[in-house]
C-alpha positions as CSV (number, residue, x, y, z in Angstrom):
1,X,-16.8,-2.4,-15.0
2,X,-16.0,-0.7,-11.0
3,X,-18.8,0.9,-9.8
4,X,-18.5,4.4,-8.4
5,X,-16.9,4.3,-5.0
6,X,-16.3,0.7,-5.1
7,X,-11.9,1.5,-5.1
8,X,-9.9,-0.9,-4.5
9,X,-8.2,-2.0,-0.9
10,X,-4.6,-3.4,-0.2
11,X,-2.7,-4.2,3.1
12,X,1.1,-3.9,3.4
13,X,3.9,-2.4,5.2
14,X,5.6,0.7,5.7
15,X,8.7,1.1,4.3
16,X,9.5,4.5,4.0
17,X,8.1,7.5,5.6
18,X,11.1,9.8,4.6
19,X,9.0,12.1,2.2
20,X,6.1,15.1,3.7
21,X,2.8,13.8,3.8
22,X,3.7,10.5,1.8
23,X,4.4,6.6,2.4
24,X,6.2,3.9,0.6
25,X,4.5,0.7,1.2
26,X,4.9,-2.8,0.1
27,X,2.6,-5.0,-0.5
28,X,3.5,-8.3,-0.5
29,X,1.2,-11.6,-1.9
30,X,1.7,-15.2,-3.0
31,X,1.3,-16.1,-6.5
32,X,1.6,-20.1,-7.8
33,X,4.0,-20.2,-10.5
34,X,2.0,-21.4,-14.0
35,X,4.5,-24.4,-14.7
36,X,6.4,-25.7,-10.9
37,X,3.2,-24.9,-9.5
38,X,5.4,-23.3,-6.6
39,X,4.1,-20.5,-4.5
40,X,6.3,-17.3,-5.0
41,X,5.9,-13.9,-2.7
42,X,5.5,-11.2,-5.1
43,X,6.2,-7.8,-3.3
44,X,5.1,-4.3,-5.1
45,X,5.8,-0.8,-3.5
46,X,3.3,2.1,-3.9
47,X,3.3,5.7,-3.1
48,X,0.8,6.1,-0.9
49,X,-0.5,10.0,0.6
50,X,-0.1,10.3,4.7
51,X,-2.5,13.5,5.5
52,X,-1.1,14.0,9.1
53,X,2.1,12.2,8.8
54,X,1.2,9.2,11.4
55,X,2.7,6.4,9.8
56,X,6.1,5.3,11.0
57,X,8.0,2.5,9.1
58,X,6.8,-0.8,10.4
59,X,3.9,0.2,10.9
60,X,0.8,-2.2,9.4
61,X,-1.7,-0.4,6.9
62,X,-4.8,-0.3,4.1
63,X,-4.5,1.7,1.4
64,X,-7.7,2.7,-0.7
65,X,-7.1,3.5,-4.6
66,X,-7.8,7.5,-5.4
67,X,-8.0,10.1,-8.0
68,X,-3.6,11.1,-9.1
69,X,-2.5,13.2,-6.0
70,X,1.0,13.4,-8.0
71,X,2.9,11.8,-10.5
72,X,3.4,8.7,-8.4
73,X,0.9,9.1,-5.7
74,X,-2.6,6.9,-6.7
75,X,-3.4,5.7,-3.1
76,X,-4.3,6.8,0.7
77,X,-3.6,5.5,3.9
78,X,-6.9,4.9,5.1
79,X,-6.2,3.5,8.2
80,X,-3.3,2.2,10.3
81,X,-3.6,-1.4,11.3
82,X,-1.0,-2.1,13.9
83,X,1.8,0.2,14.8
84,X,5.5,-0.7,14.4
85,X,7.0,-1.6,17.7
């Protein structure tokens, strides 16, 4: 079982910034495949809320897991890693 304020943390990339005060970010992360024993990149997308709409697509950032802002919005940007060029 979590422990209160112990949310999760996930790194990816900007992908969309198209939306007010929201992100589309894809995470990306290399899984071994159960039988070839082959690494495979697995890439997810999540809705993620942008308070002050900083993020620009490119752009490197953590997301920290949170309370439902909407019906697909679960995670913040809590802070931007490196900024697109």
């Amino acid at each position: 079982m979590k422990k209160r304020g112990m949310r999760r943390q996930l790194s990816g990339t900007v992908v969309s910034n198209k939306m007010d005060k929201t992100v589309v970010v894809a995470v990306e992360q290399l899984v071994k495949h159960k039988f070839y024993h082959k690494h495979i990149r697995r890439r997810a997308k999540f809705a993620a809320h942008d308070q002050g709409n900083l993020c620009q697509v490119g752009d490197q950032v953590i997301l920290s897991e949170s309370r439902p802002l909407s019906r697909s919005k679960r995670w913040r940007v809590e802070k931007i890693v490196k900024k697109a060029v």
